[in-house]
C-alpha positions as CSV (number, residue, x, y, z in Angstrom):
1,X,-8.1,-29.6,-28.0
2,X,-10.5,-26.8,-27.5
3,X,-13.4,-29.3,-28.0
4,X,-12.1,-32.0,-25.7
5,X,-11.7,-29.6,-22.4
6,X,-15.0,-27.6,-22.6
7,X,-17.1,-30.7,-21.3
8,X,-14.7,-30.9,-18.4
9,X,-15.3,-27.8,-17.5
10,X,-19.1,-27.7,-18.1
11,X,-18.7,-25.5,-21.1
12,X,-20.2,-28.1,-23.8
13,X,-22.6,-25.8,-25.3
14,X,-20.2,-22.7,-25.7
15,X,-18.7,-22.3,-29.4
16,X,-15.1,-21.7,-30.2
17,X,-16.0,-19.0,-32.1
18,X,-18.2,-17.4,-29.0
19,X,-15.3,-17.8,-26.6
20,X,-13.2,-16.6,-29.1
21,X,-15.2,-12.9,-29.3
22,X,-15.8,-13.1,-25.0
23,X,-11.8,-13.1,-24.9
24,X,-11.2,-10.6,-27.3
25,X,-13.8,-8.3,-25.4
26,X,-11.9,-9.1,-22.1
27,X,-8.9,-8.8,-23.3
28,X,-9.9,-4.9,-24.8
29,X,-10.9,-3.9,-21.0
30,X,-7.8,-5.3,-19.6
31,X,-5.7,-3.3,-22.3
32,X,-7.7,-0.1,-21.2
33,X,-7.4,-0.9,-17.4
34,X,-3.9,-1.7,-17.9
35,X,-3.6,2.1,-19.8
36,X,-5.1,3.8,-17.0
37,X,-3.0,2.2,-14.4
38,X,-0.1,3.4,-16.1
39,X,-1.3,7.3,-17.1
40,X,0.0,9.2,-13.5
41,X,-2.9,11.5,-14.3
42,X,-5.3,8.9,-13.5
43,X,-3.7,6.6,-11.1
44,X,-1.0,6.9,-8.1
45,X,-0.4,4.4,-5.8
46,X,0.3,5.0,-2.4
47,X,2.5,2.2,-0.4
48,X,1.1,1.9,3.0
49,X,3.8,0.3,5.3
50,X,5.0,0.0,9.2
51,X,8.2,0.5,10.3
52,X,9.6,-2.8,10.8
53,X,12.3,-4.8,8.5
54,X,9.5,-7.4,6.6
55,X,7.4,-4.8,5.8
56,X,10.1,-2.4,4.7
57,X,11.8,-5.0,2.5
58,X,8.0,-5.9,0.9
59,X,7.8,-2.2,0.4
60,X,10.9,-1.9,-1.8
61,X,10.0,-5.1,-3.8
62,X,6.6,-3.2,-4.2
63,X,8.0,0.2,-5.4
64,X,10.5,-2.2,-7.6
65,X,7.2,-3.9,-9.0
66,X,5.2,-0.4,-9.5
67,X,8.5,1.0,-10.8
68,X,8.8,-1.9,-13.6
69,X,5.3,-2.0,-14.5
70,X,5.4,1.8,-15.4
71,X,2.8,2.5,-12.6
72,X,3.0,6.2,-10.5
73,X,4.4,5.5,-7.0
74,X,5.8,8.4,-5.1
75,X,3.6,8.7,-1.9
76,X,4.2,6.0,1.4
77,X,2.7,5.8,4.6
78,X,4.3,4.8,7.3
79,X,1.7,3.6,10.0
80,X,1.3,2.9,13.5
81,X,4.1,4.9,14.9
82,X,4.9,5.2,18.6
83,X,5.1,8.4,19.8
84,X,5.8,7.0,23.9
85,X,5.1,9.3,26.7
86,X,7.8,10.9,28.5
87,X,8.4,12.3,31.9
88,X,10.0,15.1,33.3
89,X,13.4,14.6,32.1
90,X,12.2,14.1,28.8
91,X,12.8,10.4,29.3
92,X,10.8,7.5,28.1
93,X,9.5,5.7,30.7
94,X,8.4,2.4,29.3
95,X,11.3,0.1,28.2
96,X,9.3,-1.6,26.0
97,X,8.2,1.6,24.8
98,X,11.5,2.8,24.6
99,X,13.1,-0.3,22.4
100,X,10.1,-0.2,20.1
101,X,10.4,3.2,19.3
102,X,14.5,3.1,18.7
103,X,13.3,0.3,16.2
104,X,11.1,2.6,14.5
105,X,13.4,5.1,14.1
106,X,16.0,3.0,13.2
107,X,13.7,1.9,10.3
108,X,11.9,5.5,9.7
109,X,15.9,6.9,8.8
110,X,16.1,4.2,6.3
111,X,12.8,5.2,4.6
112,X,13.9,8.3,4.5
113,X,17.3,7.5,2.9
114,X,15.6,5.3,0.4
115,X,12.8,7.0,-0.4
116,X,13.9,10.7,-0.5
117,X,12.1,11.8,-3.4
118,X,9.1,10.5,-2.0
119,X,7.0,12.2,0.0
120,X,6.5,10.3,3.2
121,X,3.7,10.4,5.5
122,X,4.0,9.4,9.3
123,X,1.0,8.3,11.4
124,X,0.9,7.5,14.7
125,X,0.0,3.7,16.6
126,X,-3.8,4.7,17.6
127,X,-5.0,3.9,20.8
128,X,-8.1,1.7,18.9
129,X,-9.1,0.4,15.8
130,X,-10.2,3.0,13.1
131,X,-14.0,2.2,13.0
132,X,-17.2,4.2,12.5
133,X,-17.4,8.3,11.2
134,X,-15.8,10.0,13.6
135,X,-12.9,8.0,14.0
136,X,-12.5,7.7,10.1
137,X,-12.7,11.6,9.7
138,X,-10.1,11.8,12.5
139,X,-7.9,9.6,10.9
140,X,-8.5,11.1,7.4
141,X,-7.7,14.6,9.1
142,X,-4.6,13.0,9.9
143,X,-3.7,11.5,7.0
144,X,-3.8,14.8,4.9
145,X,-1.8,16.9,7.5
146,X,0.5,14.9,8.2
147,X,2.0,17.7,10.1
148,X,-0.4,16.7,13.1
149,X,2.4,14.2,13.9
């Protein structure tokens, strides 16, 4: 069978017994790639999400997945939170404002919930897209103290 697909595929010249060694040496690196993903010493991963419904749900599917696959997940971002202006009353002044941020919140007290022995990092909605040094080193600040928020 072997024989009959490699000139389909433009592979006429390669040996069964050459493929045969190119596989096993692929599949050795996925086997170590595979152990480091799993060894928490070496890799976390760190769920990046907004605090909507879709993107919750595909963040729970995600853990699930990690979870499953034996892969360190214990860090999530939640991005682009409003944080809306307010007058003197202490009253938000922009309804649209004002109904996305209940949203949020709505959303933000469910990750909470869900994820409570995670530790969660909130970012605020940025006025522009992070681009260039500057604006990367801000958001970076950011990101590790979390506590600017």
């Amino acid at each position: 069978m072997f024989s009959q697909i490699t000139p389909m595929l433009g592979l006429s010249d390669i040996s069964m017994e050459s493929t045969a060694s190119r596989l096993e040496e692929t599949l050795q690196i996925v086997r170590q790639i595979n152990g480091e993903f799993k060894d928490p010493n070496l890799t976390t991963f760190v769920c990046v999400c907004i605090a909507e419904f879709l993107s919750m749900y595909e963040t729970e599917r995600l853990v699930q997945e990690l979870t499953k696959q034996e892969i360190d997940v214990h860090n999530i971002i939640v991005n682009q939170l409003l944080f809306p202006e307010k007058d003197a009353k202490g009253n938000i002044t922009c309804k649209k404002c004002q109904s996305r941020y209940n949203i949020q919140q709505k959303y933000l007290e469910q990750i909470s919930e869900l994820y409570e022995d995670f530790h969660i990092t909130k970012l605020p909605l940025l006025e522009s897209e992070v681009r260039g040094p500057q604006m990367i080193k801000g958001f970076s600040e950011r990101l590790v103290n979390s506590s600017m928020v």
